[in-house]
C-alpha positions as CSV (number, residue, x, y, z in Angstrom):
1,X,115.5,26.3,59.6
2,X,118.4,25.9,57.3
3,X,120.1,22.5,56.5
4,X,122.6,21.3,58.9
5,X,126.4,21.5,58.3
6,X,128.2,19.5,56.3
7,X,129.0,16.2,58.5
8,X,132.5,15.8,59.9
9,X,135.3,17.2,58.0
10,X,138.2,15.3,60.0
11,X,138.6,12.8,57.1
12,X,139.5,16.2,54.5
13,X,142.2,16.8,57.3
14,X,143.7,13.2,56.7
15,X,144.0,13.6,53.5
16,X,145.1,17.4,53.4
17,X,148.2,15.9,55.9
18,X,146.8,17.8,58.8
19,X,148.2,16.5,62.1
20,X,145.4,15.9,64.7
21,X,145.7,18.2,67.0
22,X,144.2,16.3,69.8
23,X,142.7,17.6,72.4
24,X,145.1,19.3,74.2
25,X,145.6,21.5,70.9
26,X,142.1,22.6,70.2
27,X,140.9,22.2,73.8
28,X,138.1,20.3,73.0
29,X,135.8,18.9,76.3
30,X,138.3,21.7,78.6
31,X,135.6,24.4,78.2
32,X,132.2,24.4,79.7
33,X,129.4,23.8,77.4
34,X,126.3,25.3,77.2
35,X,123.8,23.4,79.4
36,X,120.7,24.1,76.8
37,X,119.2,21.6,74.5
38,X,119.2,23.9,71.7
39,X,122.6,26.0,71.7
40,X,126.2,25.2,72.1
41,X,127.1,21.6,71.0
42,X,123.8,20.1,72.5
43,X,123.8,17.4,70.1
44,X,126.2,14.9,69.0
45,X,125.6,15.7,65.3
46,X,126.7,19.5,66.1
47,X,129.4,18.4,68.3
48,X,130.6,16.3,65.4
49,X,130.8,19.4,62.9
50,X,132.1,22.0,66.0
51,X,134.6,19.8,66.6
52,X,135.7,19.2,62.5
53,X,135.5,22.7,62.6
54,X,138.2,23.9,65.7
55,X,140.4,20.9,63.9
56,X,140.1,22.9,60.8
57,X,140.9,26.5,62.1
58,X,144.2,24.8,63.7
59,X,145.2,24.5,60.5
60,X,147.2,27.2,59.2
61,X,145.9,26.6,55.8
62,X,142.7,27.0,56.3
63,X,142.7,29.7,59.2
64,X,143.9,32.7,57.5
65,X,142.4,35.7,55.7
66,X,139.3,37.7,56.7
67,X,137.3,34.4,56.8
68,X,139.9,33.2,59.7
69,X,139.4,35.9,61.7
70,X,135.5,35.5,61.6
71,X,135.7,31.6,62.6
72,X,138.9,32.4,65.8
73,X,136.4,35.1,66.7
74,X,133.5,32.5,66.6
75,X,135.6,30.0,68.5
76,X,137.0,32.3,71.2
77,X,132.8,32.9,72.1
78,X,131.9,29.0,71.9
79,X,134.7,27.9,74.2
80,X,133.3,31.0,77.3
81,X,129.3,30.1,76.3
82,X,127.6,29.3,78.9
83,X,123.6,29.8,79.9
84,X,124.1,33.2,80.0
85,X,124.9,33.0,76.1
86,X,128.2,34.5,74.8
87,X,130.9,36.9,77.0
88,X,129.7,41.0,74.8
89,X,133.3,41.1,74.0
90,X,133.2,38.1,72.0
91,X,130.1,38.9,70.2
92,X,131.6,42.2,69.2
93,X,134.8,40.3,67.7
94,X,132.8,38.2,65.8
95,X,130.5,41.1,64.4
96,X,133.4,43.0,63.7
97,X,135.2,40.6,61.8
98,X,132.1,39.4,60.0
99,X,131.8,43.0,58.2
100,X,134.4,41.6,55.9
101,X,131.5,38.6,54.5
102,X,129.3,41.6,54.2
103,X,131.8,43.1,52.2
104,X,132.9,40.3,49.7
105,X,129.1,40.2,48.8
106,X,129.4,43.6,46.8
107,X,127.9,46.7,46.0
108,X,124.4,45.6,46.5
109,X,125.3,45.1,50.2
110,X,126.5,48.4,50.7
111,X,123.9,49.7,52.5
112,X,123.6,46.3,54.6
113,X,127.4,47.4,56.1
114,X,125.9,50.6,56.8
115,X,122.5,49.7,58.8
116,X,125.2,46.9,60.0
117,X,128.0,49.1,61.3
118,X,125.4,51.8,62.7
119,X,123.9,49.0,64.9
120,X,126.9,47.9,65.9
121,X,127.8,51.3,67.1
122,X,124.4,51.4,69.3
123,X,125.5,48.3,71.7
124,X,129.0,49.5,71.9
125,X,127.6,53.2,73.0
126,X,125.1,51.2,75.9
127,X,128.0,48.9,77.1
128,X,130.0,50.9,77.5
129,X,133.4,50.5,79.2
130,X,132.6,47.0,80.5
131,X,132.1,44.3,77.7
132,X,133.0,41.6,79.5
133,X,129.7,40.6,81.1
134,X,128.0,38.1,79.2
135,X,124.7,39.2,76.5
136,X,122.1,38.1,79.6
137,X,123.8,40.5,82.2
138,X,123.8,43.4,79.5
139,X,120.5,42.3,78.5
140,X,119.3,42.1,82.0
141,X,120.5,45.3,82.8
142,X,118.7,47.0,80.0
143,X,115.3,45.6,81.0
144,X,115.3,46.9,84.0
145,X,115.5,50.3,83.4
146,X,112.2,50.0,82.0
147,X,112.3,51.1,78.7
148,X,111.0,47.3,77.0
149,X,107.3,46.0,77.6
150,X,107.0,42.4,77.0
151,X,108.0,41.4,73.5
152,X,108.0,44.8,72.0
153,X,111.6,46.4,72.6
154,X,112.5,50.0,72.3
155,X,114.3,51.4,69.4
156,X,116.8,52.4,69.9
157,X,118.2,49.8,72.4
158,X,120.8,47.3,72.8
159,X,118.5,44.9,72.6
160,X,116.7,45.6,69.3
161,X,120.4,46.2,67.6
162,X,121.5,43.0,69.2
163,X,118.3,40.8,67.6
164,X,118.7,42.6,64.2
165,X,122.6,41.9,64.5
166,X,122.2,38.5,65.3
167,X,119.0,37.9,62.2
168,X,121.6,39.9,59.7
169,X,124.2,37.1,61.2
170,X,122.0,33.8,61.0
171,X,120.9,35.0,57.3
172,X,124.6,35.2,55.7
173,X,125.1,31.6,57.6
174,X,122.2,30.6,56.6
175,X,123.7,31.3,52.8
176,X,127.3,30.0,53.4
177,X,125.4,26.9,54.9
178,X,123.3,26.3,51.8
179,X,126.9,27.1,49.2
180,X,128.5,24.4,51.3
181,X,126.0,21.9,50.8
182,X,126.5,22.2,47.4
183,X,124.1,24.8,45.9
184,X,125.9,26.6,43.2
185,X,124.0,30.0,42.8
186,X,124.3,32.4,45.5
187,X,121.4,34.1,44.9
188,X,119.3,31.1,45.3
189,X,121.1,30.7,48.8
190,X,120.6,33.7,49.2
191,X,116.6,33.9,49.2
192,X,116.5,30.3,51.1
193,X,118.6,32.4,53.9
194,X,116.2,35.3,53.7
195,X,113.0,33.3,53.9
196,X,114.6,31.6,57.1
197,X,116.0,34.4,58.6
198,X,115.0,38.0,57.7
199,X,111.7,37.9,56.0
200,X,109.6,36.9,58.8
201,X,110.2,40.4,60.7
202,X,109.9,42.5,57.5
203,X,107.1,44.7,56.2
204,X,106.0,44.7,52.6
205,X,108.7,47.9,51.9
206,X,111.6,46.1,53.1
207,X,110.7,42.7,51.8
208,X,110.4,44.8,48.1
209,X,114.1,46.2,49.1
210,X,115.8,43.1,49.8
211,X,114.4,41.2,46.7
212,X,116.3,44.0,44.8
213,X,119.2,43.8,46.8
214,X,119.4,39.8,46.5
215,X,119.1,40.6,42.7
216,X,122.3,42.3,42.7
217,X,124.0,39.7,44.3
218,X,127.5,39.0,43.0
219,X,128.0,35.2,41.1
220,X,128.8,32.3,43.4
221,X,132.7,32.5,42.0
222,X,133.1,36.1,41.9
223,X,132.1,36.0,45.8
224,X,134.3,32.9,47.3
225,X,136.7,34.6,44.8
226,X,136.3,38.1,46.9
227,X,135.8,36.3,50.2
228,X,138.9,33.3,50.0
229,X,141.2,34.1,46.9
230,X,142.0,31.9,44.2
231,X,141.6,28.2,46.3
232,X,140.3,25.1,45.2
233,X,136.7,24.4,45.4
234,X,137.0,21.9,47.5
235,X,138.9,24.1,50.3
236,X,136.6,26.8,49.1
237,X,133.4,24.4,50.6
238,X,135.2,22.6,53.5
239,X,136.3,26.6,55.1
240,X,132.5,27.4,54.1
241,X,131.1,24.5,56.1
242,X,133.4,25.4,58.9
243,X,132.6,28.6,59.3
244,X,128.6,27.3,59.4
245,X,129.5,25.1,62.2
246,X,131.0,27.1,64.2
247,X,128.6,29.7,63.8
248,X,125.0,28.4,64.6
249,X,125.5,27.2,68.2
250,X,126.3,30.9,69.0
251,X,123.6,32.3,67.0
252,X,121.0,29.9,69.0
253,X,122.6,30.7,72.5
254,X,122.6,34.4,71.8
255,X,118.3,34.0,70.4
256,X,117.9,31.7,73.6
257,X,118.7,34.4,75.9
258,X,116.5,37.3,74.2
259,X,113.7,34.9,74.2
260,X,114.2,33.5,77.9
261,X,113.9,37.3,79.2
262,X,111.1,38.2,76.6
263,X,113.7,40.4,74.6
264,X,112.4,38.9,71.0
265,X,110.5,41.1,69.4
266,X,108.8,39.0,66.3
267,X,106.9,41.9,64.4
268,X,107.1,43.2,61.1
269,X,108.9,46.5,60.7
């Protein structure tokens, strides 16, 4: 997969003139942890970067705008992840506040938002009232109606919109990882995301579309410009590597749990 995060951020704090918040502040250790291996702060390299990363949204100058929403939302789910992956409440937060990444990437993503938005709409129409049972309980409940066979999930479905939520979510990480280990061109982070994240489950008509799309991809500037404002580019990469760490635990909990019930459908489409 992608590269990991940027390693831990505290020192930028120090010299930003960022309090520590301490523990009791950004309630680090108070919340369990996900139990797996794989997901949720399982190793002490991620825990490292999470924890940078809750210091840094304490900070009021580096928690606000669209791109603050996206990492509260993404620290709300981390903090309630448990086996069962994230609370449906909290993945809906952080999908709703991620539409505006999608839309600081431009035209060429337009109709990204769309396919986006419209799978969004299909979970919230199949959960209905109730979203505050975690993904394996609505996942769960799904399968047993009947309508998946093993590895092949029916469309439409929660399910499928959840996996093609969660590949569209992991690919724009997988980008804002790559800008905030220093690589300047966003389309080049852009096609590293895709080969990681999207292209494996594409046919050869949508792999055609999305080399277009990537090609009309917005410079690196224009799009921190769009996404953060006018900061420096140092803020600009320490809020990108944030939002990275706090991200990827949840997007591993939430593919643990499809594959765990056999609710990861891996072909092309």
């Amino acid at each position: 997969h992608c590269p990991p995060v940027l390693p831990s951020l505290l020192a930028e704090d120090v010299r930003l003139g960022v309090p520590d918040p301490g523990p009791a502040l950004v309630g680090r250790h108070e919340s369990p942890p996900c139990d797996s291996d794989d997901a949720c702060n399982s190793e002490e390299a991620s825990t490292t970067a999470s924890d940078s990363a809750e210091v840094i949204c304490c900070s009021s100058e580096l928690s606000v705008g669209a791109l603050g929403e996206l990492m509260r939302a993404c620290q709300t789910a981390r903090r309630t992840c448990g086996d069962d992956g994230p609370r449906m409440a909290d993945i809906l937060e952080i999908f709703e506040a991620f539409d505006a990444l999608l839309a600081a990437l431009g035209a060429a993503f337009a109709p990204g938002r769309v396919d986006f938005a419209q799978n969004m709409a299909k979970v919230q129409s199949r959960l209905g009232a109730d979203s505050s049972c975690t993904l394996r309980t609505f996942l769960q409940k799904e399968k047993a109606s009947g309508i998946h066979k093993p590895g092949r999930l029916a469309d439409p479905s929660g399910a499928n919109s959840i996996q093609w939520l969660r590949r569209s979510f992991a690919f724009i990480v997988c980008c804002i990882d790559e800008l905030a280990e220093g690589e300047y061109d966003l389309r080049a982070a852009a096609r590293r995301g895709y080969a990681c994240e999207l292209e494996p489950f594409h046919g050869w008509l949508l792999r055609g579309i999305f080399s277009a799309v990537l090609r009309g991809l917005p410079s690196r500037n224009s799009f921190l410009r769009r996404l953060l404002g006018d900061v420096e580019p140092e803020v600009a990469v320490r809020r990108l590597a944030a939002l990275a760490g706090s991200a990827k635990p949840l997007i591993e909990a939430m593919l643990k749990v499809q594959r765990e019930l056999d609710l990861d459908d891996t072909r092309r489409v």
